[in-house]
N, C-alpha and C positions, 0 to 999 in steps of 0.2 A: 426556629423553623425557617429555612430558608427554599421557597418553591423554585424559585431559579436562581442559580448560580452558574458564574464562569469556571471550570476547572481546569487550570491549564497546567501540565506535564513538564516536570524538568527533573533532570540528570545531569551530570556534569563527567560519564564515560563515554560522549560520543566518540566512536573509530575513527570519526573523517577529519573531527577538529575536540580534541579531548579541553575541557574546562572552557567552552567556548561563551556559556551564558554568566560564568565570569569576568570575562572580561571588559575595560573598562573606558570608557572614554571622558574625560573631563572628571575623574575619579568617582562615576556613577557605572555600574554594571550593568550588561545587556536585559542582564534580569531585571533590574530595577526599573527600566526605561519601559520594557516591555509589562510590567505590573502597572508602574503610572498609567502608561495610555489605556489599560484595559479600564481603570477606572473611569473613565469620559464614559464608558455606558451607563454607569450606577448601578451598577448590578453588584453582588459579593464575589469577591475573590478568591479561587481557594488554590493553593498549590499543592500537587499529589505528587509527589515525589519519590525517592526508594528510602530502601531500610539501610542504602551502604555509607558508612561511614565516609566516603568520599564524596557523600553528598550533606553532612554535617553544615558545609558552607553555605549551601541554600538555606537551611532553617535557621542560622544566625541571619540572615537578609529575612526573611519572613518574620523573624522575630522581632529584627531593627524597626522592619516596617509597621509593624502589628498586621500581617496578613496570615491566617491561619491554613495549616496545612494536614496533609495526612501523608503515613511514610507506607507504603506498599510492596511489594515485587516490582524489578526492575524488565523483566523480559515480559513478563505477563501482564501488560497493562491496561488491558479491559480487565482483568481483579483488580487493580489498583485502582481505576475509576470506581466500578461497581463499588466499592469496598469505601469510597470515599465518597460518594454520591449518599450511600446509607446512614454514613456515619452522620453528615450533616444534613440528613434527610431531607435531600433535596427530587423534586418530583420534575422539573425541566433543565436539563445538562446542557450547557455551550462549552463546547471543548476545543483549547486551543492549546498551541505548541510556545515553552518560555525560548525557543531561538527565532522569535521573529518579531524585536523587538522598535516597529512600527507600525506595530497593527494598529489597527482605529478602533477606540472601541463604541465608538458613535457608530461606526460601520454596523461591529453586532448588535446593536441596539435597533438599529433598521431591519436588520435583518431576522431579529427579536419580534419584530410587529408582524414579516409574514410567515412566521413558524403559527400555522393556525390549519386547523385538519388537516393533520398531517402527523406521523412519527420521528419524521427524520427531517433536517434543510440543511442545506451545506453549498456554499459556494463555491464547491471545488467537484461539482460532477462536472459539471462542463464549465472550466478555465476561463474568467474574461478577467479577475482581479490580479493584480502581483502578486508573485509566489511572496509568502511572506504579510497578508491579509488573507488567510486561510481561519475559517471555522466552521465547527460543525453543532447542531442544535438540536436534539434528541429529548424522549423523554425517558425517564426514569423506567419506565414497562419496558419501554423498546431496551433497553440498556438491558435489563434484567434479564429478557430473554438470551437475549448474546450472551451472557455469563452464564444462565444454565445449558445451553446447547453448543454452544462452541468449544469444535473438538479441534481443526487445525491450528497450528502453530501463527499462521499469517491474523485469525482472527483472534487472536490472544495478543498480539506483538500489536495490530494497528487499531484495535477497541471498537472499529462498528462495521466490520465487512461481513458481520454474521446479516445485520442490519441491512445496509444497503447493495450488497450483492448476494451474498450463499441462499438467503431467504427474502429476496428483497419484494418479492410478490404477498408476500403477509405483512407489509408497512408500508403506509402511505409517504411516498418520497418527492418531496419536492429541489428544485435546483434555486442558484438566488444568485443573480448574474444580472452585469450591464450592456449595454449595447456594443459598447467599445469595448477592444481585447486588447488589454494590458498584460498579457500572462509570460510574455518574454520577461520582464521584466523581475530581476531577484532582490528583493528587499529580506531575503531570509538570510539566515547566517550560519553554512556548511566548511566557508572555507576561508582561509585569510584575505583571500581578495571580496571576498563579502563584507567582511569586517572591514575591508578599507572604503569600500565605497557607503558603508553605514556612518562612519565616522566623518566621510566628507560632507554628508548626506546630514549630520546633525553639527558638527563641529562650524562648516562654511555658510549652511541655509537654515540650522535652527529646526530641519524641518522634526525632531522630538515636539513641535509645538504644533504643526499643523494636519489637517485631516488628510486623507490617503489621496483625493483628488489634488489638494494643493500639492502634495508630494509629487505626483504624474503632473502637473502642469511645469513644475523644475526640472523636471528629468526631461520631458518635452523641449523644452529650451535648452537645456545646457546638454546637446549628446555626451560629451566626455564621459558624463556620470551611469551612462547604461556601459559604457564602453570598459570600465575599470572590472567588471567582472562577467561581461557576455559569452565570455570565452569557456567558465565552469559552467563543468558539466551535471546539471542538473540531474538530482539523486532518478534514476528511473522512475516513474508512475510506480505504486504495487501494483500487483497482477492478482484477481480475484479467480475460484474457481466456483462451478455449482454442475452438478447433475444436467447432465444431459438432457431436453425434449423434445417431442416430433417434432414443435416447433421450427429446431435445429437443422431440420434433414439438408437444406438447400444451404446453409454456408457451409456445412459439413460436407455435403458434395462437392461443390466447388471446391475446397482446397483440396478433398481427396483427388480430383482429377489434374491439379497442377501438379498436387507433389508425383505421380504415375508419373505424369509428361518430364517433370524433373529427374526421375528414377531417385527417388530420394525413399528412406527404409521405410516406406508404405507403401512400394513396391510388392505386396503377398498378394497371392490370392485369395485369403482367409479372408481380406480388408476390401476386397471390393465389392461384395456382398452390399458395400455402404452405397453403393452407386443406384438404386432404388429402395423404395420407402419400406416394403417389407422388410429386408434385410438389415434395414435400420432401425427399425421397430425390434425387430429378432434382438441386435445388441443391446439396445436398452434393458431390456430385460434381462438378458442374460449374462452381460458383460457391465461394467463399470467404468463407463463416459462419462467424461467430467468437461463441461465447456469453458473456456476460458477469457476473462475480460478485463478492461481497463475500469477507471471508477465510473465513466459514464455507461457502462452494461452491455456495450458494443463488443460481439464478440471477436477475438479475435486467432483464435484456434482451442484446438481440440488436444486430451489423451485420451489413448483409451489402453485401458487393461481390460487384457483376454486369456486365454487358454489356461486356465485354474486347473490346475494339476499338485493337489495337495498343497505344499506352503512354496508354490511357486508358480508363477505369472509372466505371462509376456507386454511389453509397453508399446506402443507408438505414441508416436505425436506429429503433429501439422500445425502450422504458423500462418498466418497470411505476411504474403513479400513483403509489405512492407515495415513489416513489425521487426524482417529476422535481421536487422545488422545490431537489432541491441541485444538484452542480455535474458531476453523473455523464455526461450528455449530452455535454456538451461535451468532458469526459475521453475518453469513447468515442470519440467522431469523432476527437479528435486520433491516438488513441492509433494506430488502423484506419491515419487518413490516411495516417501516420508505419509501417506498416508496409506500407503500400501501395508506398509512393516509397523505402525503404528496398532493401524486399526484394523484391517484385515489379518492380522498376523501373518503376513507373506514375508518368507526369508530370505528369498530368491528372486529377482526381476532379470529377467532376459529381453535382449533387444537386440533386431537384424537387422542389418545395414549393410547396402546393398555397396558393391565392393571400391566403385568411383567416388560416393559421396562421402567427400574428408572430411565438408563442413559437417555432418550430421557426426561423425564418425568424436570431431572433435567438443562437439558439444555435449554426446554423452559423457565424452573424456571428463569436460569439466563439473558435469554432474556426477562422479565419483563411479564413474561404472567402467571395466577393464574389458581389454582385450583379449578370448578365449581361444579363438581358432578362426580360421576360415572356413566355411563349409558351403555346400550346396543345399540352397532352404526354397522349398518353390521353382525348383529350374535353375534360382537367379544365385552365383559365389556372390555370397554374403561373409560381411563380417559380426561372428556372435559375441555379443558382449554380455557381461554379467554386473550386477551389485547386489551384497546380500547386506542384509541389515546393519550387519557391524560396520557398513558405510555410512553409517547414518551423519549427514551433515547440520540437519535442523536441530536442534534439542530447545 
C-alpha cells in the first residue's frame, strides 16, 4: 500500500525531440538523472509509461534501477495514471513529467506539506518556478472523477484539466508559488539546445547535486547559461474549455464589441443579441458557449455554436488582442469543432467571415475548414466556410 506516491510519465515518441529522455550525459540518462533527484523527496517512485514497444527502453532503466512501473495508452494519459494510481493503490498522486530532469524533489516534498484541504496543488497555475520544476499533487477521488467524466481529447491527453478547469468549482484548488519569478527560465528538455544547456548545467556546475534555488543562484551569475536556450520557443500553455455563465456576460461583451469595431466574422446580427444580459442569458440556454482559459482560469475568449439546424451548426469565436499572435485561435476552433462532431453528432460546421478579415479567414484555414463561396450573410459579403467531420484533426 503505498498512500502517496510520485507518478511520473515517460515516452520516448516525443514530435519535437524523439528519444529525448534517453539521452545521456556522462553515460547517465535524462531519465535516470531525473528518477535520482525525485528520490530527495522520499516518496515511492512510480513510472507509467506506454504499452509500445519503443518504450521497451524505459522499463530496462526501471528495471536496472529497481523502480517499478505500469505500461498504459500513450495518447490517453489520465487512463494511464488512473489505471496506475489503482494498480498500486495509491490514494495522494504527485505527478510529474520524466523530460525534466532537474526537478527537486525536496521542492515536492514542500510542496507535499501544503497539499492539506484541498484536491488539487500545483505550482504551475500561476508561474513563479522554472519550466522544468513543474508538479502537480492530487488525490486519488479527484483523479477518479476525471477518468469517469472526462469526454474531451485535451483532458485525456493532459490528466487533470477535467480537475482544475472544465469542473474546477467542485475541487478545492490551491496554487504553490515563490515571491520571485523565475519562469523565463527552461530547465526542461524539448529541444537540442535544452539538452545543451542541461549538460553545461551538470557537466561544468555539478548542479545534478544541488537544490533548484542553488541552481537559479548559477544561472543568476553566470548569464551565458539562460542565454544558450532563451531563444526556444516554449511549447504554448494548453488551453482549457468550460461552459459558459452569467458570470461571463462582461468579458464576453467586451470582446464582442472590439471584434464589431474590428469587423472581424462576429460581425452578424444574430451575435449581438450578446451586447445585453438578456440575450446572454437567451444563448446560454439555448446555444452552446464554451469559455476559454489558460491554467490559471483567466479567461481568455470565447466559442460559440448556434443555429442547430439538424446535424449542422454555425461557429464563432473571439480572442482577447493579446492572446492572438500565438496559436490559441486555431486551438479553439479545433478543439469546439472536435466536440461538436464528437459529441453532439454535428457533421457540418459553417463559419462567415466577413470579407476583409484574412487573419480570421486564415485561421480557420488552419483549423481544417474550406472555402465555399462568397455570399451576402447580414448585409455584410462574407466568406462561407465549411468543415464536416471527416475533417477531424483530434483523435
Amino acid at each position: 500500500m503505498k498512500p502517496i506516491a510520485i507518478i511520473t510519465q515517460a515516452r520516448t515518441t516525443s514530435k519535437r525531440f524523439p528519444r529525448k529522455i534517453l539521452q545521456e550525459i556522462n553515460g547517465k540518462s535524462i531519465i535516470e538523472f531525473h528518477l535520482e533527484r525525485l528520490m530527495w523527496s522520499k516518496l515511492p517512485v512510480i513510472v507509467a509509461t506506454t504499452s509500445n514497444k519503443e518504450d521497451n527502453a524505459i522499463i530496462d532503466i526501471c528495471n536496472k534501477n529497481k523502480i517499478p512501473f505500469f505500461r498504459g495508452e500513450e495518447y490517453n494519459v489520465l487512463n494511464r495514471f488512473y489505471y496506475t494510481a489503482k494498480h498500486y493503490e495509491i490514494s495522494t498522486i504527485i505527478r510529474v513529467t520524466t523530460d525534466c530532469p532537474l526537478i527537486d524533489g525536496r521542492l515536492i516534498a514542500d510542496g507535499l506539506i501544503h497539499f492539506s484541504n484541498c484536491d488539487y496543488l500545483s505550482n504551475t497555475i500561476k508561474r513563479t518556478f522554472p519550466r522544468g520544476m513543474d508538479f502537480e499533487i492530487f488525490t486519488f477521488k479527484a483523479l477518479e472523477q476525471a477518468f469517469l467524466n472526462s469526454i474531451f481529447f485535451h483532458e485525456k491527453e493532459h490528466v487533470t484539466p477535467y480537475i482544475h478547469s472544465t469542473n474546477h468549482k467542485t475541487f478545492r484548488i490551491k496554487n504553490y508559488s515563490i515571491k520571485e519569478n523565475y519562469s523565463d527560465y527552461r530547465l526542461t528538455l524539448d529541444t537540442k539546445d535544452d539538452l545543451e544547456l542541461i549538460k553545461e548545467l551538470i557537466l561544468k556546475f555539478e548542479c545534478n547535486k544541488f537544490s533548484y534555488k542553488k541552481i537559479i543562484s548559477i544561472i543568476n551569475k553566470n548569464n551565458y547559461l539562460a542565454d544558450i536556450n532563451k531563444h526556444v520557443n516554449q511549447k504554448e500553455d494548453n488551453i482549457y474549455f468550460r461552459q459558459a455563465e452569467v458570470s461571463d456576460f462582461s468579458m464576453v461583451n467586451t470582446l464582442l464589441n472590439e471584434s464589431i469595431e474590428k469587423q472581424s466574422h462576429l460581425v452578424l446580427k444574430s451575435i449581438r443579441v450578446l451586447n445585453n444580459i438578456e440575450g446572454f442569458i437567451e444563448k446560454l440556454q439555448k446555444d452552446k458557449f464554451f469559455i476559454f482559459t489558460l491554467f490559471d482560469l483567466v479567461p481568455i475568449g470565447f466559442v460559440l455554436l448556434e443555429k442547430f439546424q439538424g446535424r449542422c451548426a454555425e461557429i464563432s469565436i473571439a480572442l482577447e488582442k493579446k492572446h492572438r499572435e500565438k496559436n490559441y485561435s486555431s486551438k479553439m476552433i479545433n478543439l469546439i469543432s472536435d466536440y461538436a462532431f464528437e459529441q453532439l453528432a454535428i457533421e457540418t460546421l459553417l463559419c462567415y467571415i466577413i470579407r476583409n478579415n484574412i487573419k480570421a479567414l486564415k485561421t480557420f484555414y488552419k483549423a481544417g475548414y474550406t472555402l465555399i463561396k462568397l455570399i451576402t450573410y447580414n448585409n455584410n459579403e462574407c466568406f462561407e466556410l465549411r468543415r464536416t467531420k471527416q475533417k477531424l484533426t483530434i483523435k
